[in-house]
N, C-alpha and C positions, 0 to 999 in steps of 0.2 A: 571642524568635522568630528564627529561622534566616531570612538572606536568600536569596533563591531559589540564588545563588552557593554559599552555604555547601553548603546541602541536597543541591547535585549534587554538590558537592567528600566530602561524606559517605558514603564506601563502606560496604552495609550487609551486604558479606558478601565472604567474605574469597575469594584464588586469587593464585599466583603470576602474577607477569607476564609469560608467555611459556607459562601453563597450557595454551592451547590449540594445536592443530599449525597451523601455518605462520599462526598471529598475528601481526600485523602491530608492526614495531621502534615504531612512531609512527602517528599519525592527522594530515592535514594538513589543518583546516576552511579552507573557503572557502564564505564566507555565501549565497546563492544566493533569497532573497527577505525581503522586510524587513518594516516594520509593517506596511503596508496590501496585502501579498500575503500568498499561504502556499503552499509547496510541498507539494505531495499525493504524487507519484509519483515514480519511479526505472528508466531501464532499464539495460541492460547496458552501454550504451557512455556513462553518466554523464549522459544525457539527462535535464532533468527538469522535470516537468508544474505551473506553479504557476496559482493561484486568485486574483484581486485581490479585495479583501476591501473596501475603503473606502467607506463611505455616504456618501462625499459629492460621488461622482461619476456621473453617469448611467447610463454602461455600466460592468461588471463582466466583464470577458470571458478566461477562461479563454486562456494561451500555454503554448508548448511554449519551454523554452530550450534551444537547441544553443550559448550562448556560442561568441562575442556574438551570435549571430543569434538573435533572438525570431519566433517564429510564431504570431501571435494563430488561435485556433479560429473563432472568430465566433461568429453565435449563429442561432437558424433565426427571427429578426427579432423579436424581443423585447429584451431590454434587459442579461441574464445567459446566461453559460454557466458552465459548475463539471465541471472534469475528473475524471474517477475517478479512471482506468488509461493508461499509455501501453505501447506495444510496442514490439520493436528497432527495427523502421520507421516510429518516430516516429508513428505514428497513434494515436488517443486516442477514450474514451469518456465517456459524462459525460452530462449533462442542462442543458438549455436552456431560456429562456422564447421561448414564441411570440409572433407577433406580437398573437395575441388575449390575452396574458400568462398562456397556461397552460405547466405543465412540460412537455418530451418527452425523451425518449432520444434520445442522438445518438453517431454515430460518425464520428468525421474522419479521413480517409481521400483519397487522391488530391487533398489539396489543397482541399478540400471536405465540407461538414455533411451527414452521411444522416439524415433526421428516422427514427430506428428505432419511434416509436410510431407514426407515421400508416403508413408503409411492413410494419412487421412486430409491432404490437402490443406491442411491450416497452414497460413502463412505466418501467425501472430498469435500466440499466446498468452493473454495477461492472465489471468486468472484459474482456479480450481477450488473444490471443496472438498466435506470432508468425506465423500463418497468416490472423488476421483473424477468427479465431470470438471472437465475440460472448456471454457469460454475463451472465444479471441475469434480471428476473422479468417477466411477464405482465400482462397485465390483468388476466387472470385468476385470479391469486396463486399462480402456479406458477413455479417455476423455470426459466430456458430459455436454450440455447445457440442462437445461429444459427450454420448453418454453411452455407456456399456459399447462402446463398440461402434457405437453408430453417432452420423452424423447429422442435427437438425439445423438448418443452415433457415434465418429467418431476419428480417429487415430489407431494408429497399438496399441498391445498388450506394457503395460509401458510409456504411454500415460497420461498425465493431464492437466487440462486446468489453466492457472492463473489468468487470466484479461477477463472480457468484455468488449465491447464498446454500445454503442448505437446503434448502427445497429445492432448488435448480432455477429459482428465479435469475435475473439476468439483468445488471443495468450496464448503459454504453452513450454511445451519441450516432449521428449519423451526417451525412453531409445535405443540405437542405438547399437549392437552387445554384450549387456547384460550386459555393461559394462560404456559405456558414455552417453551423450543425446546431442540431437540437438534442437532447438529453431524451433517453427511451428507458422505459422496463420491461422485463419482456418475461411474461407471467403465465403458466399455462394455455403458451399456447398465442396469447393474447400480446400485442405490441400495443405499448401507453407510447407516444409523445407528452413527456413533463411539461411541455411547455419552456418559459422563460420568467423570468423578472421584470419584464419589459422591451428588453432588448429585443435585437435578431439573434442572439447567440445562449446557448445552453450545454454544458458537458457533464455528463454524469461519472463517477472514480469509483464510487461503493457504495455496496446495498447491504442492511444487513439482513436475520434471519426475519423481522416481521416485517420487511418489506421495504423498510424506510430507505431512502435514496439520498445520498449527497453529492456535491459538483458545485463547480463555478456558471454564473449566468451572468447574463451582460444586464444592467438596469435601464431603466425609457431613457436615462440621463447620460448615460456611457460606460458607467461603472463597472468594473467586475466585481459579484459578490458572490459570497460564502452561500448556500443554498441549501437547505433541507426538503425534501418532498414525503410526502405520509399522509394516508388517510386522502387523497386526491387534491393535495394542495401545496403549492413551492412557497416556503415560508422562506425570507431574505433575512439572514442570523446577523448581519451586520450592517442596520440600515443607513446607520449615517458615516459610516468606514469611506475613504477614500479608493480602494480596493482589497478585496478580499479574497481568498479560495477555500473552501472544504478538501480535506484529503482523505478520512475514513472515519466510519462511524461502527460503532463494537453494538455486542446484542443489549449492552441497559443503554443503548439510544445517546451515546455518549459521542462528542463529533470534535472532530481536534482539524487543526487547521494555522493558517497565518492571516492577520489583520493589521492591513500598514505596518509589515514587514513584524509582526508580534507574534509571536505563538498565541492560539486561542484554543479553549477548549467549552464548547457548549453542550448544558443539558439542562433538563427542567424547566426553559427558559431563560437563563441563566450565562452570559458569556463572562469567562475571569480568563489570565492569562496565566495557564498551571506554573509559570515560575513566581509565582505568590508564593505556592505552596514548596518553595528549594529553601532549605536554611541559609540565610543571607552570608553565610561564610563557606556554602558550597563550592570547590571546584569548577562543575560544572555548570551551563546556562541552555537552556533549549531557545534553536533560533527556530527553523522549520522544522514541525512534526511531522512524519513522515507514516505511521502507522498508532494503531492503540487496539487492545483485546481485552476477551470480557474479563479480565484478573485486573485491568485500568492502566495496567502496562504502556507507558510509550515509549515509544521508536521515536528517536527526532536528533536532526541534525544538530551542534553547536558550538560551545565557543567555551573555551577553558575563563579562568579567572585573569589571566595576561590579556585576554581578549583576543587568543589565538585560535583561529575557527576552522579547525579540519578534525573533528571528530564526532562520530557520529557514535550515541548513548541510548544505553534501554533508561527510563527510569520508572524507578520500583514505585507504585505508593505504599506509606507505612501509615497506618495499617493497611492492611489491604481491601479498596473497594467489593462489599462482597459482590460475591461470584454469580452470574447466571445460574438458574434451576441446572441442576447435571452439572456445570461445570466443575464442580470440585473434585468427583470422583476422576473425571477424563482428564484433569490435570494430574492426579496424584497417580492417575496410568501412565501418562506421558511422561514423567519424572523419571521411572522407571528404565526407560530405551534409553541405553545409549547405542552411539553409534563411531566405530573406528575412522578414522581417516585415513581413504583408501589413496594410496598415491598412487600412480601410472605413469608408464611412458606415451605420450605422442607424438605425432606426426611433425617434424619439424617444419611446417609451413606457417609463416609469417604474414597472415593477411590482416589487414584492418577490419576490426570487426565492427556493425553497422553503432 
């Protein structure tokens, strides 16, 4: 049996080193949370959202790190919070226990927890931009954005939303004869059904600013694959993969993912597996990518050089893929904020959080 080290060191499909435009010479990991956290989220200026994970401590409480500064979220007096999403402004979504120990949606914001189910019925939160609109689902089992305050609740009944964009677009899934679900965009106004790959099954994870969509779909043959959709067409990024999934795609159209258990990262047509790009005497290995932004930044789980696999790494590219139009100046503002870590007392109640 392969130790988890080998298995990532195993390229399971081949592409020059340099396959992709403006691929980065190197990848430079810097570990970013360890066994008893986990980092969930990634913004543009290398901000990122981790989870304390350890049962053997009271509180579990959801922080933002802006290294070195940590900013615990809190929690809306319960005992857990769990981040989704965060945005360029450091503000975050995610779900909390209350103090009577049930779940809420919350949004941190101004320094502060907004209970989004008692306030505006969302049960689920995954997503937000950089405007502050709010995507996830109802109580009702609809999909819904808030925006300025108000709630536009839109898709059929088993409906949720997973990503926003900058424009307020919306991609999600839904459930389809009580049984499967299909992949949606949900575009001024307007609900797409993606469609499939063949299969009956389609879920969509992220969208970015022009529009492009990715997720997992089921093939005619059974397969689960890696899925792009743009321009009104679901392209299959891994067609002769045994199974695959997409996890997020950044604004140069850049799409990170796992393929037969491999990190992959596609763009231009082009699928390589960015541990090409790790100096072979690195430390670190990326198994599952877990986020990537427009600086080329990934988030992704892995496995040290012993082959011991519980920490979770940003890695840098050197040089630096360039930047999105605008991004350079909105990173070199965000550099600027730091933020304290604010500690608190709570509620000593011990409930399991969802």
């Amino acid at each position: 049996m392969k130790t988890c080290l080998q298995a990532v060191l195993a390229i399971s499909f081949g592409a020059p080193l340099l396959a992709l435009a403006g691929a980065p010479v190197s990848y430079a990991p810097t570990p970013v949370s360890g066994k008893y956290d986990a980092a969930v989220a990634l913004n543009n200026a290398g901000v990122v959202a981790v989870n304390n994970r350890d049962t053997n401590v009271p509180y579990r409480i959801g922080y933002i790190a802006t290294f070195p500064m940590l900013t615990s979220v809190g929690t809306l007096g319960g005992s857990d919070s769990f981040i989704r999403a965060i945005n360029d402004n450091n503000e975050a979504v995610g779900e909390s226990t209350t103090a009577e120990g049930t779940s809420h949606a919350f949004l941190f914001a101004g320094g502060r927890l907004h209970d989004l189910t008692a306030e505006h019925g969302i049960v689920a939160a995954a997503a937000l931009n950089d405007r502050g609109d709010v995507a996830g689902s109802s109580s009702d089992g609809r999909a819904v954005v808030l925006r300025d305050g108000q709630i536009d609740a839109f898709g059929p009944p088993g409906s949720g939303a997973a990503s926003i964009n900058d424009a307020g677009d919306v991609a999600g899934d839904y459930i389809v004869n009580g049984s499967s679900y299909l992949a949606f965009r949900y575009s001024q106004g307007e609900f797409t059904n993606l469609g499939t790959l063949g299969g009956q099954y389609s879920s969509a994870v992220a969208i970015n600013d022009e529009g492009a969509v990715v997720g997992t779909s089921v093939t005619a043959d059974g397969r689960r694959h890696a899925f792009l959709y743009e321009r009104g067409n679901m392209t299959d990024l891994t067609p002769t993969a045994d199974n695959s999934t997409a996890v997020d795609i950044n604004n140069l159209g850049q799409v990170i993912g796992t393929v037969d258990n491999q990190p992959f990262m596609y763009a231009n047509g082009k699928l390589v597996n960015p541990n090409q790009f790790l100096d072979p005497n690195a430390y670190w290995r990326m198994t599952t990518p877990i986020a990537i932004n427009d600086a080329g930044q990934i988030l992704s789980n892995g496995c040290d050089s012993q082959g011991f696999c519980y920490v979770t790494s940003r890695f840098d590219p050197i040089p630096a893929i360039p930047e999105a139009p605008g991004a350079a100046m909105l990173l070199a503002g965000m550099a600027t904020l730091g933020t304290a870590f604010a500690s608190r007392q709570f509620r000593a109640r011990h409930h399991a959080f969802r």
